[in-house]
N, C-alpha and C positions, 0 to 999 in steps of 0.2 A: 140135374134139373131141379132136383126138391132141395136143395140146400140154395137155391134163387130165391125161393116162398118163406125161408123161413128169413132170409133180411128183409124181405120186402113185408111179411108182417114185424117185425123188429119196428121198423121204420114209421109201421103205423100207429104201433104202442106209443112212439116217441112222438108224432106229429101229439098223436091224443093226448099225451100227459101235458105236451106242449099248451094246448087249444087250452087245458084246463088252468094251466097257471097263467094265460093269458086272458082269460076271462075274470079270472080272480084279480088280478093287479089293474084291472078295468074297472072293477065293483070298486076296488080301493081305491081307485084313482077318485068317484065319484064321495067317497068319503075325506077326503083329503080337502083342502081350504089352500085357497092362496090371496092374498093381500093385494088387490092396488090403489096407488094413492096419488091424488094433483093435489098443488097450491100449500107444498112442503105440508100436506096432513089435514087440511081444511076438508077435503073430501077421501075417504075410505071406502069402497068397494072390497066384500069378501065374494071371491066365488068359489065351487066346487071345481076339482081334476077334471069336473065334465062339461066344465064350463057355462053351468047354471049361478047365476047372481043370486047371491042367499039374502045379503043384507049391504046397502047404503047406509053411510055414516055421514051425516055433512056440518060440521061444526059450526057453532048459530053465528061465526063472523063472517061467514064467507055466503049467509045470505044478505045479500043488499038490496032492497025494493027497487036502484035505482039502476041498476046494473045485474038485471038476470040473467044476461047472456054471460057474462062473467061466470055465472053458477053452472050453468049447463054447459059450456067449454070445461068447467073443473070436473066434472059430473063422467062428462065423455071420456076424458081422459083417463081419469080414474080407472073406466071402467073396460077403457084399450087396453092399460097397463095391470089389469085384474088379470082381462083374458089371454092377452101375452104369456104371463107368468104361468095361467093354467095350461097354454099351448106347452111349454115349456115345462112345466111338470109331465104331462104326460108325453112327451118325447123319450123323454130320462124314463120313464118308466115303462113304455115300451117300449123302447129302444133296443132293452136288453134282450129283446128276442127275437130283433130283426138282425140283429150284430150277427157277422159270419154267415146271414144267410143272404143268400145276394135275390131278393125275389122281388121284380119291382111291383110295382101298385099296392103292396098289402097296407105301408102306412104313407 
C-alpha cells in the first residue's frame, strides 16, 4: 500500500516541475515578437507570443487621402497575419507539453 503514495507523490513532483516550466515558456512566450505584414511590406504589425500589438509600421505610400479604406484593409490584415503567427508561436511552444499527454481542454 505505501509503495502506491510514493508514485503518486512522484507524480506530483513531476506535474509541478511540469506547471513550472510551463509557466516559464508562457513569460517567454510574452517576450518573444513575431512579424505581420499586407501590401508586400507597406504595413508591419509587431506583436508579442501573447498576442499584444507592440508597434504598427505603415510606409508613407500606402497612405492615400483618397483611398483609406485601402489602408485599413492593409492595416487589418497585417495585423491577422501578426496574430496568426503569434497563435503559431505559442502552439510550438506549448505544444511541447501537451505532446504524449492526451488531456483534452488544457490548450
Amino acid at each position: 500500500m505505501m509503495r502506491g503514495m510514493g508514485n503518486m507523490q512522484n507524480m506530483m513532483k513531476q506535474m509541478q516541475k511540469m506547471q513550472k516550466k510551463m509557466a516559464q515558456a508562457q513569460e517567454e512566450l510574452g517576450e518573444k515578437k513575431v512579424e505581420g505584414t499586407a501590401g508586400g511590406g507597406m504595413v508591419t504589425v509587431i506583436a508579442t507570443g501573447h498576442k499584444e500589438i507592440v508597434e504598427v509600421k505603415i510606409n508613407q505610400e500606402a497612405v492615400d487621402p483618397d483611398d483609406v479604406e485601402m489602408l485599413e484593409d492593409l492595416v487589418l490584415a497585417a495585423v491577422n497575419d501578426a496574430l496568426k503567427k503569434a497563435d503559431e508561436l505559442a502552439s510550438e511552444t506549448m505544444g511541447q507539453f501537451t505532446k504524449g499527454l492526451n488531456l483534452p481542454g488544457i490548450f
